[in-house]
C-alpha positions in Angstrom: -56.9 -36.6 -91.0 -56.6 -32.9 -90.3 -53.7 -30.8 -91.4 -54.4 -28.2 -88.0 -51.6 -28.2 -85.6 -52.3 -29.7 -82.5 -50.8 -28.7 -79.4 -50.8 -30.8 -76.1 -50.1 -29.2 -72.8 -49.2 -30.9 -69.5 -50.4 -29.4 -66.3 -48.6 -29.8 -62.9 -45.4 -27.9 -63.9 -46.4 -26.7 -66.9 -49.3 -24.8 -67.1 -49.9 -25.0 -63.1 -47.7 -24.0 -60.5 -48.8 -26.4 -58.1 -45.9 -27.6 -56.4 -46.8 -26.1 -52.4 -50.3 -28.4 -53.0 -48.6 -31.1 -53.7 -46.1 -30.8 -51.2 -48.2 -30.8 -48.9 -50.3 -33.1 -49.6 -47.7 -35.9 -49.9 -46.6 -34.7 -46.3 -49.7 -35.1 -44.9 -50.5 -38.6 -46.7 -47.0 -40.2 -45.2 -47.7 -38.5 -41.2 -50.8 -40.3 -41.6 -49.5 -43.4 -41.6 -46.8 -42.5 -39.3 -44.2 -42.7 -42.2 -41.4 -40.2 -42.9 -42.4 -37.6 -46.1 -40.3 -38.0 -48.8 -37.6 -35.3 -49.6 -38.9 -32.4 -51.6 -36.7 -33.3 -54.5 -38.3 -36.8 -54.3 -42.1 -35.5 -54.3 -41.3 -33.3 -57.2 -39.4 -36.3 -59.4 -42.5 -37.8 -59.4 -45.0 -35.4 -60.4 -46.7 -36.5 -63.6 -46.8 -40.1 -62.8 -50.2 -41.8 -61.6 -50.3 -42.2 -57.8 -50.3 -45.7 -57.9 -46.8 -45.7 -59.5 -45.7 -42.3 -57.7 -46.4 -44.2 -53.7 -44.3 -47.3 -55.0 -41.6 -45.2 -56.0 -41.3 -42.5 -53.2 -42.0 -46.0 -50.6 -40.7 -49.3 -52.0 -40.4 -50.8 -48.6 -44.0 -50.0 -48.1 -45.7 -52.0 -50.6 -49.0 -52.6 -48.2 -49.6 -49.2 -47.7 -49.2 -47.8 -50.9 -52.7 -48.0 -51.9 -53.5 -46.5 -48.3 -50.9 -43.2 -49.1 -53.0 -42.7 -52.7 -56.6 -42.3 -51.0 -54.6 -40.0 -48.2 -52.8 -37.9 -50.6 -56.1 -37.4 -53.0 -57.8 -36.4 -49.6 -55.3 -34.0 -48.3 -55.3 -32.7 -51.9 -59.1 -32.4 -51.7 -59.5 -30.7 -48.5 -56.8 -27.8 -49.1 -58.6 -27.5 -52.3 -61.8 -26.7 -50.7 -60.0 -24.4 -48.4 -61.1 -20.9 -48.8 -57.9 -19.8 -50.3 -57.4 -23.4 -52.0 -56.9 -21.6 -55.3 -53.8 -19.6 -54.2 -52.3 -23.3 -54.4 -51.9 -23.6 -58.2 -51.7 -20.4 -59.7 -51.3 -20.4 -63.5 -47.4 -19.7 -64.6 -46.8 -16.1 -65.4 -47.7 -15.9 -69.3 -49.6 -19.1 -69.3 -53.0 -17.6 -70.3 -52.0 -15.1 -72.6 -50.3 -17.9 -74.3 -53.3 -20.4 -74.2 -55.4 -17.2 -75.7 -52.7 -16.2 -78.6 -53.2 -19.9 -79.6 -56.7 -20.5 -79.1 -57.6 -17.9 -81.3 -55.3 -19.4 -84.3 -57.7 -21.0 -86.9 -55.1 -23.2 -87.6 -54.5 -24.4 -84.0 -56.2 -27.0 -81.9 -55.3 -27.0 -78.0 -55.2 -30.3 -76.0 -54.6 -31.5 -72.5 -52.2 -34.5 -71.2 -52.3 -34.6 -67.5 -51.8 -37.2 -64.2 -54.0 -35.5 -62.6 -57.4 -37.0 -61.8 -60.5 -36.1 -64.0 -62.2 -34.7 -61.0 -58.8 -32.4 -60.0 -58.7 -31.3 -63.6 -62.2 -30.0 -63.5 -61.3 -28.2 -60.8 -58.5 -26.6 -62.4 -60.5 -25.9 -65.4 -63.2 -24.8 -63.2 -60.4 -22.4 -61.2 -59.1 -20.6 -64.1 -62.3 -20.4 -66.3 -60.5 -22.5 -68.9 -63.6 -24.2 -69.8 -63.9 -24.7 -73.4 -60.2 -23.9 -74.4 -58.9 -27.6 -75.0 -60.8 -30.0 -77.7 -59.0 -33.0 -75.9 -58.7 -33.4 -72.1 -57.0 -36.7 -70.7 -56.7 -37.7 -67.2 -54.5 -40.6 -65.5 -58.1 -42.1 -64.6 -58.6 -43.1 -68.3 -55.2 -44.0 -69.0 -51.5 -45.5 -67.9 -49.4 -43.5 -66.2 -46.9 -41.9 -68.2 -44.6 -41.6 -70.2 -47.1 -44.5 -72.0 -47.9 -42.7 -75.1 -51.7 -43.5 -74.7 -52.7 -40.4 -74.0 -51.4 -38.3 -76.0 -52.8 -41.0 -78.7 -56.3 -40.4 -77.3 -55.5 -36.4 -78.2 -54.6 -37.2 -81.7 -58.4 -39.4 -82.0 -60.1 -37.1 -80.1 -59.1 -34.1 -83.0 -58.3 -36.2 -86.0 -54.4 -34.9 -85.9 -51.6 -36.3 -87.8 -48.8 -37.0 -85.1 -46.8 -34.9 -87.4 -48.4 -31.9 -86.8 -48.6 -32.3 -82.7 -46.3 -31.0 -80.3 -46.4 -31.4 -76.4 -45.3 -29.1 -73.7 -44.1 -30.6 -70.9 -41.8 -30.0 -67.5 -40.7 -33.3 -67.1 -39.1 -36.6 -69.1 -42.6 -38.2 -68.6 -44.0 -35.9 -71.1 -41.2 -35.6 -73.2 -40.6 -39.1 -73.5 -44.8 -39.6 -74.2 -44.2 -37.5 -76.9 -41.7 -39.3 -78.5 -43.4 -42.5 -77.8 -46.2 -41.8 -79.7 -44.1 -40.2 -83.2 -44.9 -36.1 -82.2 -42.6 -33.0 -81.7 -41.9 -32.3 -77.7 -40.8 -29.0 -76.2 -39.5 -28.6 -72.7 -40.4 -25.6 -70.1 -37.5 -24.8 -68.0 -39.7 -23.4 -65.3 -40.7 -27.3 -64.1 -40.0 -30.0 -61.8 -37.3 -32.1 -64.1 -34.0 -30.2 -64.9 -33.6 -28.7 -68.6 -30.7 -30.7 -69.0 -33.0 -34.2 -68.6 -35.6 -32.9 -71.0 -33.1 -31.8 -73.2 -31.5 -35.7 -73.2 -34.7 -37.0 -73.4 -35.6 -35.6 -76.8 -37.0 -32.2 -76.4 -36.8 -30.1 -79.5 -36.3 -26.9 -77.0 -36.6 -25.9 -74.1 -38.8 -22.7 -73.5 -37.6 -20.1 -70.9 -41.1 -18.3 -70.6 -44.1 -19.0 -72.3 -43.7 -15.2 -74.8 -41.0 -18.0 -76.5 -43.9 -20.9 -77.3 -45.6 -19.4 -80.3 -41.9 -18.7 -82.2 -40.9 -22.4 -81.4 -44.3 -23.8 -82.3 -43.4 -21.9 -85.7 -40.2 -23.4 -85.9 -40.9 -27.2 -85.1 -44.5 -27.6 -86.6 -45.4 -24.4 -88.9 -48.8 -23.8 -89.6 -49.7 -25.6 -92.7 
């Protein structure tokens, strides 16, 4: 097993700010079937979840339709996408590249990617940001349960031959962190997210960052390089 440190990154809330996309999106999937959207608090509790598991929490009294709201939500999602200024919608966090270059260039540092986004919507972020190449793992919630199960984070640690000892994830919310745990590696919070600092912080988080300048110091701290 490899003694490089491996460092797994969420997406929505992390890396992307995508939360007007989703919004949206999860508006336009409830009018369509003529149902009230969920409160903004609610659509952003849930982001990191598969759909599936997202509709029956955000509408437990609509159990028939809950298939019907995931197929409208990924085609809302998909046509602002395609919009000419669909890209303005998820706009890389302030610092987030400089960050994923500092550590892509370490020898001793792999990058990977834990996401509930599709694999096709990940492409397109990868695509969008001309991240292409950057991660040696990328896992989707088509391949996978939903989080917080800690399979994907497992499939990371296969895909680069990394001892869970020497893996961290970065995460907005208690999904992550408590995927993380699940699967035995180190978990930092980003306070710039959709889950409170407070709820990462009781879930297990090591620390919580405050910009991304602060991740390569606290990847020093919890998993030096070896």
């Amino acid at each position: 097993m490899s003694q490089l440190r491996l460092v797994i990154f969420d997406v929505d809330g992390t890396l992307i700010d995508s939360q007007a996309h989703i919004l949206a999106a999860m508006d336009a999937a409830f009018a369509a079937h003529d149902l009230p959207p969920p409160t903004r608090a609610a659509t952003l509790s849930i982001v990191g979840l598969s759909l599936p598991i997202a509709m029956a929490r955000l509408a437990p009294d609509q159990p028939d339709h809950h298939a019907t709201l995931v197929e409208a939500y990924k085609d809302a999602f998909g046509q602002m996408r395609r919009a000419p200024d669909g890209g303005a919608l998820s706009p890389l966090f302030p610092g987030a590249r400089d960050a994923l270059a500092q550590l892509a260039a370490q020898d001793h540092t792999l990058l990977a990617i834990a996401t509930g986004k599709s694999r096709r919507g990940m492409a397109h972020i990868l695509d969008l940001h001309d991240l292409h190449g950057v991660f040696q793992s990328v896992q989707t919630a088509d391949d996978h349960p939903s989080k917080p199960h800690p399979s994907m984070v497992e499939a990371c640690l296969r895909d680069t031959g990394s001892l869970p000892a020497r893996a961290v994830i970065l995460g907005d919310t208690t999904y992550d962190i408590d995927m993380g745990r699940a699967a035995g590696i180190h978990a930092l919070g980003v306070a710039w997210g959709y889950h409170p600092a407070q709820s990462l912080t009781a879930s297990g988080a090591h620390a919580i960052l405050h910009s991304f300048d602060a991740l390569p110091t606290a990847l020093d701290r919890i998993c030096p390089p070896a």
